[in-house]
Each structure stands twice: as structure tokens, then as C-alpha cells.
N, C-alpha and C positions, 0 to 999 in steps of 0.2 A: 358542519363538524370540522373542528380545527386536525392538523396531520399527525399533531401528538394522540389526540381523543380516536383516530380513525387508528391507528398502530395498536393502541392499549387495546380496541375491542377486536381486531383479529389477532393478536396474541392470544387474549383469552379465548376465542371460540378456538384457534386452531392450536395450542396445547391440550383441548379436550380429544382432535382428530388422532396428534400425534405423544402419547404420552412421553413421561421422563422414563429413561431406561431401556427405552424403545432404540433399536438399532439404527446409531447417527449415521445413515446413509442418506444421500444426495440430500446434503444442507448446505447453505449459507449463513456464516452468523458476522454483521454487519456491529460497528461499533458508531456508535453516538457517544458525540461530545456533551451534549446537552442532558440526557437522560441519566448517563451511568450508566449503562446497559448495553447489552448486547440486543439487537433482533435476528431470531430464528428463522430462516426462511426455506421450506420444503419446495426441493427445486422440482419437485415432479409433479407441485397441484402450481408452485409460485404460487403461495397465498405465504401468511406471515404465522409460523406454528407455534412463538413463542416470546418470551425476553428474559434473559438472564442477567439478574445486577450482578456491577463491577464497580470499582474504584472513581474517583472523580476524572472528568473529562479524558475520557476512551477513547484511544486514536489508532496507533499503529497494531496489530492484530500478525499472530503468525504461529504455527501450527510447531508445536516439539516434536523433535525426529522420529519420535514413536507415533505420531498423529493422534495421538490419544487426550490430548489438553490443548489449549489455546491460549498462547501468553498475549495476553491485554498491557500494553502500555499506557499508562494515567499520567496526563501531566501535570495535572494538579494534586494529585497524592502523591505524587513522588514514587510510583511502587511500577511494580510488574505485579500482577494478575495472571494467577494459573487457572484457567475452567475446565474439569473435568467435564468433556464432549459427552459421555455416557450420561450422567448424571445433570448434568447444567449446572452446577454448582463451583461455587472456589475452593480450592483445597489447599490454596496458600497466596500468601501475598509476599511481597519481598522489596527491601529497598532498591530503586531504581535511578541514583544520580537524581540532578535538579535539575528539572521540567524535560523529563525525558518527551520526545518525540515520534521517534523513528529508529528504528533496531532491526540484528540481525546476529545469527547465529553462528559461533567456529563449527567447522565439519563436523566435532563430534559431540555439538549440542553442550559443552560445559561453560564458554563465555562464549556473554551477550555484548555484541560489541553495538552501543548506544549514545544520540546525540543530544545532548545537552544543550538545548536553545538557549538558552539565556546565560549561560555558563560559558561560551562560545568554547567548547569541549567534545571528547568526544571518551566514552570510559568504557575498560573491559570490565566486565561484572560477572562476576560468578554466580551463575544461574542459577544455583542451587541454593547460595545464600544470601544472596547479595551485596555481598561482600566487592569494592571497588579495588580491581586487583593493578588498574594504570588508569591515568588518566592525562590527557593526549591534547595538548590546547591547538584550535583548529581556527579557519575566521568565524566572524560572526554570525549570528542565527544557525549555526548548521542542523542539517534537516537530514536528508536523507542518507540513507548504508548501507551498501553490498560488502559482501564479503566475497573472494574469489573461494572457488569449490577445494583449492589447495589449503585454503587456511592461512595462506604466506602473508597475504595483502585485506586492506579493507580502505576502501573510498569511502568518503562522506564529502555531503554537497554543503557548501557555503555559500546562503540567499545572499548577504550584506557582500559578501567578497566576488562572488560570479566565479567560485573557485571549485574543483575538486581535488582535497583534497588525497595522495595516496600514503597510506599508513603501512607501516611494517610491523607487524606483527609482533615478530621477535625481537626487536627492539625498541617496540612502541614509538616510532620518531615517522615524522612525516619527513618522506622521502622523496616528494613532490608536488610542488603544486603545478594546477593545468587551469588555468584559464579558457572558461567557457562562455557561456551566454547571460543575460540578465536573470539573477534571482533563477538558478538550477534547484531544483525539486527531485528527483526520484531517479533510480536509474535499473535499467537491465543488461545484464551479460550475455549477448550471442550463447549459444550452446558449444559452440568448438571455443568460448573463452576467447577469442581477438579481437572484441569489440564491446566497448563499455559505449550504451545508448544513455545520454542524459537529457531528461526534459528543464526546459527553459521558461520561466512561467513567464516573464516580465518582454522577452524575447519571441514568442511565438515560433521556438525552435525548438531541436533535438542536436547538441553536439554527438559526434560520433568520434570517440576515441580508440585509439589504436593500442590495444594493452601491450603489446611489444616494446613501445615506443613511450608509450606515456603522452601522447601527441595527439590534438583536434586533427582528424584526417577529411571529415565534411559535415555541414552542417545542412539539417532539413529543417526546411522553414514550411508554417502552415498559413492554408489561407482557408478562407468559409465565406461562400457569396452571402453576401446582408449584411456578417458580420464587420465589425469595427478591427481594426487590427486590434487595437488595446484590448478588447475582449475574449482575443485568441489564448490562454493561457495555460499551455499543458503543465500538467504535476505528474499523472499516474500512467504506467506504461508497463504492458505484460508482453515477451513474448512465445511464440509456441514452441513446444519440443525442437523441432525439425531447424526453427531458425530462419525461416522464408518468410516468415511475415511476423509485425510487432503493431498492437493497438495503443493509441493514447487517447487519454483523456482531455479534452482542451479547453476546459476548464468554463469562463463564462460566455465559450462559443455554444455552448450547450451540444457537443457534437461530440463524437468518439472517431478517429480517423484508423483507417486500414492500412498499413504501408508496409510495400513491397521489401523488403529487408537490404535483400541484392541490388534490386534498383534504386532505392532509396528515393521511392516515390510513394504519395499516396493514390491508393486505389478506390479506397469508398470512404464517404463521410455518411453516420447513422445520428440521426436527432437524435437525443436523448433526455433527461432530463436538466435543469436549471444548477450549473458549476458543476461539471462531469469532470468527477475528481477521481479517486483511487480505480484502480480496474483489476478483475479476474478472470483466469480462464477454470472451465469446468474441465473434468478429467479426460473426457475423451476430443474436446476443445472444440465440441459444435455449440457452446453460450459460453459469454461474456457478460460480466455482471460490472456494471457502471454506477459506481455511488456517487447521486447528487446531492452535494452540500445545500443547496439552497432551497428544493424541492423537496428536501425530507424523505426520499427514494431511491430506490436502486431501480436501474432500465436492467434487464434481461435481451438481452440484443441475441438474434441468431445468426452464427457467423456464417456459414456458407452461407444464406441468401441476404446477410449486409444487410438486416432487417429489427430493426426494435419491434418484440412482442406483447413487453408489457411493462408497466412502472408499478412497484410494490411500497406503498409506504412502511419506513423503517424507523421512523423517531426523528428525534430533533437533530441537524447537522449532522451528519451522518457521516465517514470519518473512512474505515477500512471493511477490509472485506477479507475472508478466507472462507472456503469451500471444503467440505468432508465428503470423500464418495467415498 
């Protein structure tokens, strides 16, 4: 049985376990590029409880400040995607710039500041209408977007450039670029905000930037016995409340790496599944949920014993991840 045909029939047996309406607690819902869809995944049996269609090829995924919807990024319809979490349903779609990617939200949830691959752009969009309220020429491919918890700033990475870079808000102008590593991907903000962590796909690095400064202060490079360096290729990277430790995904290493924040070392590598791409942590941050693009699954990894538990087939390419507890 092919992993599309193995997805379709535990959706359906397990939206019989967990019906619609039923209190969205401890799920995961994964986006496929391939399917249009979301898969439901009940993190307390880890079995697959359902799928919710969306818009053409479903990528970037992130929860609105109320937790109560899940805006879907499409890059082939051009929209954002609202899913009412109670319900599993859309309750709106809204124009999204062209070939939206990767997005993220101002503090108070009204723009979506989003990256336009193919547009080499990067646009504030008004979440509510989508209405493009700036739009911000950046290098080319840019992919990934933080926004700072201030509101002041918003970085986006630039694959073709090896650039990050930083946006000012109130004036919409880039007010710096920072040269980093081959084809940057994704990034995280320390918790005390003085450190912007960026994954390196092409690089088999992490630059670590000094938000003070605007400045590469060190860079962590990965290795994985067997693997090829070429193979090494992080994108997805989460890290915890506290700020002592940050997981990445490393891409067609098939491994998830642990590293020490402060040291700026790795401590465990967990097999996982085939291009360990996007990563989540669960609320109380004892799982970590690893989408493999090539596997058609997400690994369940347990973090205090640095252990993969289980791989749950999710649909075709498998894309982002967000958690509801």
C-alpha cells in the first residue's frame, strides 16, 4: 500500500475515534504540499485522526493569537487559508502576494509579514483582508521570517543571496543586510531576543547572529557519521522556552540534532525520518514532531531520552507542522 493510500485510511478510521467538535486538544495538524490538505494527528494515541482540505500546495502553517484558526500558506493559490481548529473547516481564504512561502505575524496579529519566492519580495499584508499594505524588494528566493516580539524588525532569509535580510518595520526599508551561509532557510530568536539562530541548507551550518549588532558572532557547523556532507542540510529549527537548548532538522542527513545553546555544541543526533525538514516542540516540550518531506511522515522524537518513538504517515511531501494543546 502506497503512503498516500496508508494516510487516507487512518484518517478515516481515526476521525471515527476523534469526531469534529470534539475538544482540539493535544493535536498536530501537518501540511502537505501534494495533497491540499492538512493531516490531523492525535498526539496521545500518535495515530492519524483526520485531514482537512486547503488551498493548492500547503506549506508554511501558524496558529492566530487567539489559537483558535490555523492560517495555511498556499503557494500555488496565492491565498492564506483560515482553518477553524474546532470545526476543521475554512472559514476564509484571502489573497496572499505571489507564491507566498513562509510567514509570520506583527505582535498584534493584524500583518502578515510574508515571502514572495519568486517575486524576490517580501509584503505586509493585512490579515484580515489581504490587502498588501508594503511591499519590500529583498534578494532572491527569499524563504524564511521572524518577526522580533517588539514589532520594530522582521528578518527574511535570501537562498540565491546567502543573505539575511533586516526590515524595519516603520519604514518598510531594509536596513541591513548580514551575510550568512549557503542557501539560509529558517530561523529562531533566543528567548532574551540577542540571538537570531539561522539554518544553512547548502552549508551544513547555523549562523548565529548578534541582534545588537546585526553581526555573524559564530557559526555551528553539522556532521553525521555515514553521512555525506552534501547531505547535511538543515532548514527547520525550534527552540525551548528557557533557551538552553535549540533542535534542527538536517535535512537529507535524515537526523534531528540537539544543541547545547550556550555551548554551541551538539549533544544528540535522533534518526528520523527520510529529509527531516520543518520541527515542533509540544507544550510541555517533552516531543518533538520532525516532518519528513521524502518519507511522507512525521517522526515523534522523545526529548529527554533523545529517542525517536514513532513515524506516522501524513500524506504527500509533507511541509509544516503546528501543535494545539
Amino acid at each position: 500500500m502506497t503512503p498516500t493510500r496508508l494516510f487516507l485510511v487512518a484518517a478515516l478510521c481515526g476521525a471515527a475515534a476523534l469526531p469534529l467538535g470534539a475538544q482540539a486538544q493535544g493535536l498536530a495538524f501537518v501540511s502537505s504540499e501534494k495533497d491540499n490538505a492538512l493531516a490531523v494527528i492525535d498526539l496521545k494515541t500518535l495515530t492519524v485522526a483526520g485531514s482537512v482540505p486547503t488551498c493548492k500546495r500547503a506549506r508554511h502553517l501558524q496558529l492566530t493569537p487567539d489559537r483558535k484558526q490555523i492560517m495555511v500558506a498556499c503557494t500555488d493559490s496565492n491565498q492564506l487559508d483560515f482553518i477553524d481548529i474546532a470545526t476543521r473547516q475554512s472559514v476564509k481564504r484571502i489573497p496572499f502576494g505571489e507564491e507566498p512561502e513562509a510567514f509570520d505575524l506583527s505582535p498584534d496579529g493584524k500583518t502578515a509579514y510574508v515571502s514572495n519566492e519568486d517575486e524576490a519580495s517580501a509584503s505586509f499584508i493585512d490579515a484580515a483582508t489581504g490587502k498588501v499594505q508594503k511591499t519590500v524588494k529583498v534578494g532572491e528566493e527569499p524563504e524564511g521570517v521572524k518577526a522580533t516580539p517588539d514589532g520594530k524588525l522582521v528578518y527574511v532569509t535570501s537562498e540565491v543571496a546567502s543573505m539575511v535580510h533586516v526590515i524595519d518595520t516603520a519604514s518598510a526599508k531594509v536596513v541591513k543586510n548580514i551575510k550568512v551561509g549557503k542557501r539560509p532557510r529558517r530561523m529562531a530568536l533566543t528567548p532574551d531576543g540577542k540571538e537570531l539562530w539561522v539554518t544553512n541548507e547548502l552549508d551544513a551550518t547555523v549562523s548565529i547572529i548578534a541582534t545588537a549588532t546585526h553581526e555573524v558572532i559564530a557559526t555551528l557547523k553539522f556532521e553525521v557519521k555515514g553521512a555525506r556532507a552534501e547531505d547535511i542540510t538543515p532548514v527547520g529549527i525550534a527552540m525551548n522556552r528557557d533557551g538552553k537548548r535549540a533542535f534542527v532538522g538536517l535535512g537529507k542527513a535524515n537526523h534531528v540534532a540537539f544543541v547545547d545553546v550556550a555551548k554551541r555544541q551538539v549533544t544528540n543526533l535522533v534518526l528520523v525520518g527520510k529529509r527531516a525538514w520543518n520541527v515542533a516542540l509540544n507544550g510541555d516540550e517533552s516531543r518533538l514532531l520532525v516532518v519528513n518531506g521524502l518519507s511522507d511522515d512525521i517522526t515523534v522524537v522523545d526529548v529527554p531520552a533523545a529517542k525517536a518513538l514513532k513515524s506516522i504517515p501524513v500524506g504527500r511531501v509533507p511541509y509544516g507542522v503546528v501543535i494545539v494543546e
